[in-house]
N, C-alpha and C positions, 0 to 999 in steps of 0.2 A: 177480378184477378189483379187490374194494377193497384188497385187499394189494397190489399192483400202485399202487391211487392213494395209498396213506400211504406204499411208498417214497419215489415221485416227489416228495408233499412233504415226506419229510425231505430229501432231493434240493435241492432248493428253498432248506428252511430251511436249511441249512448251510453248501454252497455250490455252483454250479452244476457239474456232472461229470459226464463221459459217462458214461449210462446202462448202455450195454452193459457197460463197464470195471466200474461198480460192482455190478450185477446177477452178474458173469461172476464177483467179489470177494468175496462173498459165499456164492455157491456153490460155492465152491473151498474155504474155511472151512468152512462144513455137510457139503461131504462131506469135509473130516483128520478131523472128532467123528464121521461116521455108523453109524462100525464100533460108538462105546461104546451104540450104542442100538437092542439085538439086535430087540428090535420094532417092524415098521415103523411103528404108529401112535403111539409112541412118537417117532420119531423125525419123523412129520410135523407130530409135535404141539410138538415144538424147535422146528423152524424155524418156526411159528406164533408161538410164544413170542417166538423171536429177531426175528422179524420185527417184531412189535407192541411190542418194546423202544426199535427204532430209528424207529416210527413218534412222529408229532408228540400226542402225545396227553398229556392235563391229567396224569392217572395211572395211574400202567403195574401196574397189580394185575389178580389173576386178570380181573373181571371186566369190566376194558376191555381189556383185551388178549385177550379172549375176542370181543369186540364185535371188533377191529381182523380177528379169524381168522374172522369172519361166523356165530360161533357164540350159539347163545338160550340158552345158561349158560356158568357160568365149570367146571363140572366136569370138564372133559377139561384145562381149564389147572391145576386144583387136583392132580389125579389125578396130572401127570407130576412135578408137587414131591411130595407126598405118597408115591404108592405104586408108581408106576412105577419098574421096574428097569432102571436103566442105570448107567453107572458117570461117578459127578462126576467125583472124583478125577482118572481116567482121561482127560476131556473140561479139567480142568483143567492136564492133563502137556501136551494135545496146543497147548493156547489159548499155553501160556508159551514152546512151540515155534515158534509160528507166530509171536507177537512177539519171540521173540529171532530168529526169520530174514528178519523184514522191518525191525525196526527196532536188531539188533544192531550195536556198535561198538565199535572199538579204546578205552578209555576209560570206559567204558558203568556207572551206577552204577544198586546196588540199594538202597532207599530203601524204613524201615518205619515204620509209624507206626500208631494208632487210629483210628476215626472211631466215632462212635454213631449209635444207632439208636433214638430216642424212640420208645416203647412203654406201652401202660396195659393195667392188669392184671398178676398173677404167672405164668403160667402158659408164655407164650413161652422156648425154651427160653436159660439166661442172662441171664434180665433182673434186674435189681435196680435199687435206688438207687446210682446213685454218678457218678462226676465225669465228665462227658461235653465233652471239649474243644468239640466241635461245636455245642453248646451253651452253653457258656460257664460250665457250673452243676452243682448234681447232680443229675440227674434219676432216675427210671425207667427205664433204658434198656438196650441190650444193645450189650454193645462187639466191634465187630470189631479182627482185629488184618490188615492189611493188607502186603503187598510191591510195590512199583511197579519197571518198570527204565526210565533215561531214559540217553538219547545224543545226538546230534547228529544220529541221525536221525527223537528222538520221542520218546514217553514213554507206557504205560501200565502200570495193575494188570496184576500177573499171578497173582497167587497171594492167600489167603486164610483167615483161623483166627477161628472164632467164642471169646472167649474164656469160662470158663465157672467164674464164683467159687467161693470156696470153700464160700459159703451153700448153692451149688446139689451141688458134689460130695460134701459130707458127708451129703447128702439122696438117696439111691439113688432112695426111692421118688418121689421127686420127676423126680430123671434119669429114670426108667424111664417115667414121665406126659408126659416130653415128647420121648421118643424118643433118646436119650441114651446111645448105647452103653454096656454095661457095663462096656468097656474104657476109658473116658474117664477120668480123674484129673486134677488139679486143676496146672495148667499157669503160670506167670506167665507176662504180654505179651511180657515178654522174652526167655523161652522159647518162646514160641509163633512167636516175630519168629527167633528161630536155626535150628528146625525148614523155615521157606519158605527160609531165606537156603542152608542149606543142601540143597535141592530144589535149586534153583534152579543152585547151583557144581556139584553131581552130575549135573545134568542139562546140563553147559558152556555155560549160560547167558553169553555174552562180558562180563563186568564184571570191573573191576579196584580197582570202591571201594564201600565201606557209607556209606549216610546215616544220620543217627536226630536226633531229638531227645532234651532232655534226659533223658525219662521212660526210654531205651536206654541213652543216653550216661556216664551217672554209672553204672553198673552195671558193675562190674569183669569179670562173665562173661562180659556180652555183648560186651565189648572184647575179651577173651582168646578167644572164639570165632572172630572176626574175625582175630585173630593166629594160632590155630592154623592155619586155612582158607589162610593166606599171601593176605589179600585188603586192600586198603588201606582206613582209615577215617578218613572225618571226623564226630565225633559234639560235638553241643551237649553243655553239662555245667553246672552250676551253677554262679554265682561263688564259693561254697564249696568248691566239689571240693578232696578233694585229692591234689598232686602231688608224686609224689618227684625229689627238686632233687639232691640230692646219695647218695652211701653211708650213709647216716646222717638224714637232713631231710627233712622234707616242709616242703611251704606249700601255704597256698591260692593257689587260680590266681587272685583277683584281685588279692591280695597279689604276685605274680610281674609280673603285667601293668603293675601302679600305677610298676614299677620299670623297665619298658623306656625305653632313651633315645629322644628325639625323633626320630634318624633309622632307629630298626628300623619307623614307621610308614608305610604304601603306601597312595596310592588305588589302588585297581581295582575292576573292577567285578563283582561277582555275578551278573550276566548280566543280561539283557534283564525289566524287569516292566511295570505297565501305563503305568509313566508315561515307559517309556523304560530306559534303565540304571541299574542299583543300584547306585549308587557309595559307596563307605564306605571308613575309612581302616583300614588290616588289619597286624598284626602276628606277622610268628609266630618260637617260640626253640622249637630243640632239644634235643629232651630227654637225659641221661646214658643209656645203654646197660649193662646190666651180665651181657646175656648169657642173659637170657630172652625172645629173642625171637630169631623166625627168622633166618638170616645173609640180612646185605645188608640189611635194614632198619632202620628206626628210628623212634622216637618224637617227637613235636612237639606243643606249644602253639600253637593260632591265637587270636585275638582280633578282633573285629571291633566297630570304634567309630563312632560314629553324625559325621556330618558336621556338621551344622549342632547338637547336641546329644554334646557331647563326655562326657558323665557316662553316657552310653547305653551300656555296652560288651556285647558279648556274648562268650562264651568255648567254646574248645572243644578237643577232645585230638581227634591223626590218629596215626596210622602209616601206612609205607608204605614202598616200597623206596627206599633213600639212593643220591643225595641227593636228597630232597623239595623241590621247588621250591612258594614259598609261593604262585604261580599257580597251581599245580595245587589244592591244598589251599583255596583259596579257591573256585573252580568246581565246587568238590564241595560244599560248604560252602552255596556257591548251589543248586546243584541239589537239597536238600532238597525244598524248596519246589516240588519239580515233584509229590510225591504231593499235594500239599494241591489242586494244580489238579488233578490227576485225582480225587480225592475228589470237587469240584466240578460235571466234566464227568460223573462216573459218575452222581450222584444228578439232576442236570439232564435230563441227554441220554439214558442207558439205565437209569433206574429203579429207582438201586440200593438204594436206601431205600424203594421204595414198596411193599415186600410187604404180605400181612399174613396170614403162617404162622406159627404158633409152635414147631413140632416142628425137632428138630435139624436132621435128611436135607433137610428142605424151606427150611431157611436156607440151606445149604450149595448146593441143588440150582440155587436164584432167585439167589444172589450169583452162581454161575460162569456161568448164564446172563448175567445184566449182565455180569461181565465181557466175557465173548464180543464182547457189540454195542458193552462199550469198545474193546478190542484194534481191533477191525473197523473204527473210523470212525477211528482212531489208525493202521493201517496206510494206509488209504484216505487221511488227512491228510497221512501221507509221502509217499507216491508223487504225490501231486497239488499243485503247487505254490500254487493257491487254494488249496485245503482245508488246507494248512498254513498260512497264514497269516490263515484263516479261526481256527482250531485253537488256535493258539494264545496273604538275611540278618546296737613298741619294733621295730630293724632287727631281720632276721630271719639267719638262719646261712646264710655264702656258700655260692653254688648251681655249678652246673659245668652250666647249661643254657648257653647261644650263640644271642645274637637275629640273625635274619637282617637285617643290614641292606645 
């Protein structure tokens, strides 16, 4: 009965939806996972879990989501992160199924990024000092590395990699104090970020483009990842990057940009944000071909320049199959910006930040939970037209690029 009454008001707080449809939605989800959780108490102690994710409660750790399961401790919530065996992994192949088949599309882009997770104390497993976007600063903290897919029918997390410095992997006994497979070695974001992207195409995830920011984007591998994969990208990159123009030349890309004529400049819009459209003035030149890179495709410069603030520009490198039109490459370019709002609704809405485990398994175990009751209210938003719209950037030596104008 009280599981029953904190549905109805996340029901409530979100937006109003037939019952039965979201009840019957829910349970259709719990049992694609029920196989990876060979024990039953195991498996009633999930949907406990999932349930008190999506309930309205201040904070979603063991012991209020113990309270939402009508339980008089949180140790049967700590147990199923901790020491119960099921398989994550497994529950996380089946979650990035069920969003690519409710919210998969012709067009459909996968979008990586970090987020942190403020922490005090050493012992959590990855935590250090260092630069936590989410915070603005360097903190204490433990960084996730994240995969979202968005389309035209929605946008959720689907996938997930705790990342794990080098502080921690030169330190066995440290790995081994916080649960830390033996088999773990020491990974960069951007590797970490290739490993789901390529989950993700293995498993025909429907996407035909990569998002990133700069921290992906200026990294030549993870660009050449993206081109082996044959998958189009639009990635941020720093106004220093640089770009080769000619046989012979590089420049930097804002050095390239500072030189486009008046008319290779477009308003369009980046899509829809909270004030309405994101309109900006966008540029993009093609880049020379010389034959490393799959047939039928090609390379491009975008640029995006602020409106009212012309000295703003922002820059970025795509590929994709020719001829790229610089609308497409623009709406990908926007669609970055969809993980940052599920970062958002993740830690708001289902709890994704409110643990407080330190052991690997049990990071791994509470994130794909959240995601679960992300996917869940992100399907539930598609399919219901309130709920989505409840729901929901001296001269230099001539170049042989071609600005679209």
């Amino acid at each position: 009965v009280l599981q029953l009454w904190f549905v109805i008001c996340i029901l409530w707080t979100v937006v109003a939806v037939d019952l039965d449809a979201w009840v019957a939605g829910l349970d259709g989800l719990l049992a694609r996972i029920a196989g990876r959780f060979p024990a039953v108490r195991s498996r009633r102690r999930a949907r406990s879990y999932l349930v008190g994710l999506l309930a309205p409660v201040e904070r979603k750790n063991s012991w209020q989501l113990s309270e939402v399961a009508g339980d008089a401790t949180p140790d049967g919530m700590q147990r199923l992160l901790n020491q119960a065996a099921w398989d994550v992994d497994g529950v996380r192949d089946d979650l990035r199924a069920y969003a690519a088949e409710h919210l998969g599309a012709p067009g459909g882009v996968l979008i990586v990024d970090e987020t942190g997770f403020v922490k005090k104390g050493l012992m959590s497993a990855g935590v250090q000092r260092q630069y936590s976007g989410t915070a603005g600063r360097v903190e204490n903290c433990q960084l996730g590395v994240f995969t979202a897919y968005a389309s035209v029918r929605g946008r959720a997390l689907i996938d997930r990699e705790l990342y794990l410095p080098k502080s921690w992997t030169s330190d066995r006994d440290r790995c081994r104090a916080a649960g830390v497979p033996e088999g773990v070695e020491f990974a960069t974001k951007q590797v970490l970020a290739q490993r789901m992207l390529a989950r993700a195409l293995d498993a025909g995830v429907p996407a035909a483009w990569v998002a990133a920011d700069e921290a992906y984007g200026q990294d030549s591998k993870f660009r050449g990842f993206c081109e082996r994969r044959r998958i189009g990208y639009v990635v941020a990159v720093p106004r220093s990057q640089k770009v080769t123009t000619g046989m012979l030349s590089q420049q930097r890309i804002d050095t390239i940009v500072a030189d486009a004529p008046g008319r290779a400049w477009k308003r369009l819009s980046a899509g829809d944000g909270t004030k309405g459209e994101r309109l900006y003035d966008w540029a993009m030149a093609r880049l020379p071909g010389y034959g490393d890179l799959p047939g039928g495709h090609e390379r491009a410069i975008l640029a995006r320049r602020s409106i009212t603030r012309p000295d703003e520009i922002a820059y970025y490198l795509a590929a994709a199959p020719a001829p790229a039109a610089i609308e497409d490459l623009v709406r990908v370019a926007g669609t970055r910006w969809a993980i940052e709002e599920c970062f958002g609704s993740a830690k708001n809405e289902t709890g994704l930040d409110h643990y407080q485990v330190r052991r690997w398994n049990a990071w791994y175990a509470h994130t794909t939970l959240a995601l679960a009751a992300h996917i869940f209210l992100a399907v539930t938003a598609a399919s219901t037209p309130k709920a989505h719209a409840a729901w929901s950037a001296s001269r230099p030596p001539p170049s042989d690029i071609s600005w679209h104008t």
